[in-house]
N, C-alpha and C positions, 0 to 999 in steps of 0.2 A: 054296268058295274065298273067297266074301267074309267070314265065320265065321272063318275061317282068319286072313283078314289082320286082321279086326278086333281078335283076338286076340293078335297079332302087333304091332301098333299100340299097343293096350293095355300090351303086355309091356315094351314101349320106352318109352313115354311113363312108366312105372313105373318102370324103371331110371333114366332122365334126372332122374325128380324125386324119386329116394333119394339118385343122385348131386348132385344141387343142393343137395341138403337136407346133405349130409354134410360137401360143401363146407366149406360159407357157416356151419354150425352147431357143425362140429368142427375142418376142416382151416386155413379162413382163422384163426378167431379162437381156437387152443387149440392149434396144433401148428406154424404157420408163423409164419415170423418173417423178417423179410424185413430189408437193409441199403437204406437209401435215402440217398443223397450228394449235396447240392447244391453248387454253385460259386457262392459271390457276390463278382464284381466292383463295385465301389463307391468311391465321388468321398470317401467318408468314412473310405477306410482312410487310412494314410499311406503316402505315396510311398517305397517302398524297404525298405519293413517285410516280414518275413518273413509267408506267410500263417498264418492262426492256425484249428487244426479245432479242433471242437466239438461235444463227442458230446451227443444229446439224448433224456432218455429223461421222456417223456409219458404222461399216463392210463393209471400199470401198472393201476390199479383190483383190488388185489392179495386174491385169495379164489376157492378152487378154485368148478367143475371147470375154469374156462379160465384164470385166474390162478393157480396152487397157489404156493407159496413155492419149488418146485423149480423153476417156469419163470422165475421174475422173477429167483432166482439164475443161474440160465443166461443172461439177459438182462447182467445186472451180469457175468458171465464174458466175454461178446461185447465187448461196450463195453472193457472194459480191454483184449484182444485188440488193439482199434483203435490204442489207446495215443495218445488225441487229447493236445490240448494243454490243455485243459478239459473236463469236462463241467456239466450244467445238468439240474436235474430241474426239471419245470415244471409238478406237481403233480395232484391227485386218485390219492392212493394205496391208496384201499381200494375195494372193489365195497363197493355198498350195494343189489344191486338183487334183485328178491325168488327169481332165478335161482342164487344165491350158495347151497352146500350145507354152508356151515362162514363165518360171518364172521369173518376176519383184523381184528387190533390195529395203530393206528400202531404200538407201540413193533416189531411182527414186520414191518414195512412196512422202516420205519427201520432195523431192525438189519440188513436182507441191502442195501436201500442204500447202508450205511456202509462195503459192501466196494469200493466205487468209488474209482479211485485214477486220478490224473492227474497231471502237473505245477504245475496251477495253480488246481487246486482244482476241489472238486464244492462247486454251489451250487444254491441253492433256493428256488421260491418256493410259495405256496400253491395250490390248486385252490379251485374250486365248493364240492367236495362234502367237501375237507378243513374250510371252512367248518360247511356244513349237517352236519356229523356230530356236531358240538357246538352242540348248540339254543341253549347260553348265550351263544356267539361271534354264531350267528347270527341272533341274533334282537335282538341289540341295537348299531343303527350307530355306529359311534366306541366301541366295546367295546375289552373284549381281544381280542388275537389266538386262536385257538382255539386246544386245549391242544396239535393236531400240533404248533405252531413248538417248545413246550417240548421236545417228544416228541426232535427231528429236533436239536437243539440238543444234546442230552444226550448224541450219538450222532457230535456231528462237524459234522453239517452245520446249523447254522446258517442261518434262515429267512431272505429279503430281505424286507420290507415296507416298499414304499413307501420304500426306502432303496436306497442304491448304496455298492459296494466296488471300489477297485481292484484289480487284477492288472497284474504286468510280463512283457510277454513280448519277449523278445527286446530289452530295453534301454525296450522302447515302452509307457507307464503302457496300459493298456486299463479301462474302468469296465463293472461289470457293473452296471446298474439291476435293481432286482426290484420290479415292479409288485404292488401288492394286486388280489384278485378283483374284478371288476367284477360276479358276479354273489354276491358274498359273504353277500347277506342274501337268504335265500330268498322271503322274501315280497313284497322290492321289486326283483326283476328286471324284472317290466313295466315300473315306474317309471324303471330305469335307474338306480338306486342302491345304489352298488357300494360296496368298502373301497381302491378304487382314489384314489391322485391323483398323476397325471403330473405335474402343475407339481412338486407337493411332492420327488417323486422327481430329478427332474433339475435338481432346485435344491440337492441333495444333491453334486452335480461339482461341483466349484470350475474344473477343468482344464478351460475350452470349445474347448481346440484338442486334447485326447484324443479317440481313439475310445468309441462308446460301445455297447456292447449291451443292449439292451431284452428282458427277460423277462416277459411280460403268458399268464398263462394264455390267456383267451379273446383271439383276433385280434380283436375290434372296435374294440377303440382306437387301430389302423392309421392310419385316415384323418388322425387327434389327433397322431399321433408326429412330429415334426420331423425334417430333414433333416440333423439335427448327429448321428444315431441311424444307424451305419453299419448294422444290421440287429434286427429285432425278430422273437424266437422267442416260438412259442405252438405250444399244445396246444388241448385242447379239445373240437374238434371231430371227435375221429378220424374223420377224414376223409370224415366221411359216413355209417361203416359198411358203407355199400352206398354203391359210387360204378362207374357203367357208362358207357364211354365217357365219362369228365370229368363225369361228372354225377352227386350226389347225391339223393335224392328227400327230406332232409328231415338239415338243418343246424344245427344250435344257433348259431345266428348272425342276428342284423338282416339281415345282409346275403348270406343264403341264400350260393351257391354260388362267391359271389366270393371268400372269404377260407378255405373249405372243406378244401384242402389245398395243401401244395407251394410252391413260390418265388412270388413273387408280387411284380412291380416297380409304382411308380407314381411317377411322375413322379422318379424317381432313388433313390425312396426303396424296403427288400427288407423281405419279411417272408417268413419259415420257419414252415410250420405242419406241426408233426409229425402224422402219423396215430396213433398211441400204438401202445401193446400194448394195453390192455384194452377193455373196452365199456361200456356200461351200457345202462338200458330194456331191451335186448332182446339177448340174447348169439348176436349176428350178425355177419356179416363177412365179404361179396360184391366182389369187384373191390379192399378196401383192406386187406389181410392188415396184423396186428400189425408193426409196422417198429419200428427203431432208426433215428436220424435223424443223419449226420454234414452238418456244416455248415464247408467250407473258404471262411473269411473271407478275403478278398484275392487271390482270383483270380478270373480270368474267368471269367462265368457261361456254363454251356453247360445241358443237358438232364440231367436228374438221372438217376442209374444207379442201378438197385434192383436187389440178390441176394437170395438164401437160401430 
């Protein structure tokens, strides 16, 4: 009898952990795709403006078998579906990680991108790792830009660095800032020497009584963003990869699990950190499935609602 159950035990404890494994390895990061919709209310919209969504799509990290070109078009199909009022890609668009069974090109990044369609434009900024993929961008501070911006330019959408654009919606100028990488030089991330510079960006608005949106790959420059900034999107840190009960075991951020994922208020001031679709290190993905990220600017903030 005890033979029996031990076997028994055994046989389960082997199902649970081919089903864990199949999860986390195939179903989170390679087949699900989830919608997550934040609401942010904010002292920085303007009074009586219509609100404004904003589709967000983060670390495709594009290169089979969990990225293929078939899912990140399926991705780009979802998104238009939505029919926001903008969208924002907010960079790292190639896997580079030793899991990857075919490396993908920006220009094949870029060109299923470009089928992104909005009213008021798709716009972009750079990643990490669109940096480090060109040793010549990143290996030397105050360089060029690395050849994605050319890449993404050629194709429609035009890079932000460290600049700002307006958009009108609804009669109401709106300013999109596009922040540089803060971790853009791979050798000086410990240092904290980045291709980022806030001041330089928001001294790009002339308009300081427009709304202004902040696109900052990595969340750490939160704390830095001022209060004239009705909300600040980032990627980055897909959300953890593994995140169990609101908690991460290991975040590419200073500031571990605080800026990790989701809506995030501090002192009046929002910031939206998409989980992405892709991964990198390690192609896993427990508790924070591949998302698209919609963001309704100007209305009341409630509990975000995640499909699919």
């Amino acid at each position: 009898m005890r033979r029996r159950t031990l076997l028994a035990g055994a046989g389960a404890a082997l199902a649970l952990g081919t089903g864990a494994a199949a999860w986390s390895l195939v179903w989170e990061p390679a087949l699900r795709l989830r919608l997550v919709h934040h609401r942010v209310g904010t002292a920085a919209w303007p009074h009586g403006v219509s609100p404004l969504t904003i589709a967000c799509i983060a670390d495709p990290h594009l290169g089979p078998p969990h990225t293929p070109p078939e899912r990140l078009a399926r991705v780009v199909a979802r998104v238009n579906a939505l029919e926001p009022d903008l969208v924002v890609l907010l960079g790292d668009y190639l896997a580079d990680h030793r899991f990857v069974t075919r490396r993908a090109g920006m220009a094949e990044a870029a060109g299923i991108l470009a089928g992104l369609r909005a009213p008021l434009g798709v716009h972009a900024i750079l990643g990490n790792h669109d940096w480090w993929a060109d040793p010549a961008a990143s290996l030397r501070p105050g360089g060029p830009l690395p050849d994605a911006a050319a890449v993404f330019a050629r194709v429609g959408l035009p890079v932000l660095h460290n600049a700002a654009r307006p958009v009108v919606h609804r009669g109401q100028r709106v300013w999109l800032a596009g922040l540089g990488s803060q971790w853009a030089y791979r050798g000086l991330v410990r240092a904290g020497i980045g291709a980022d510079d806030l001041a330089m960006t928001l001294r790009a608005i002339p308009d300081r009584a427009a709304p202004v949106i902040l696109l900052a790959h990595e969340p750490d420059i939160f704390p830095r963003v001022p209060d004239r900034v009705a909300v600040t999107l980032c990627g980055h840190t897909h959300g953890g990869q593994v995140r169990l009960a609101g908690w991460s075991p290991m975040v590419p951020s200073r500031y571990g699990n605080l800026y990790a994922w989701g809506h995030v208020e501090e002192a009046g001031r929002h910031l939206v950190v998409s989980g992405g679709i892709g991964h990198s290190m390690l192609p896993v993905r427990l508790g924070m499935p591949s998302e698209v990220t919609l963001v309704t600017l100007g209305e009341p903030r409630d509990a975000a609602a995640a499909g699919g």
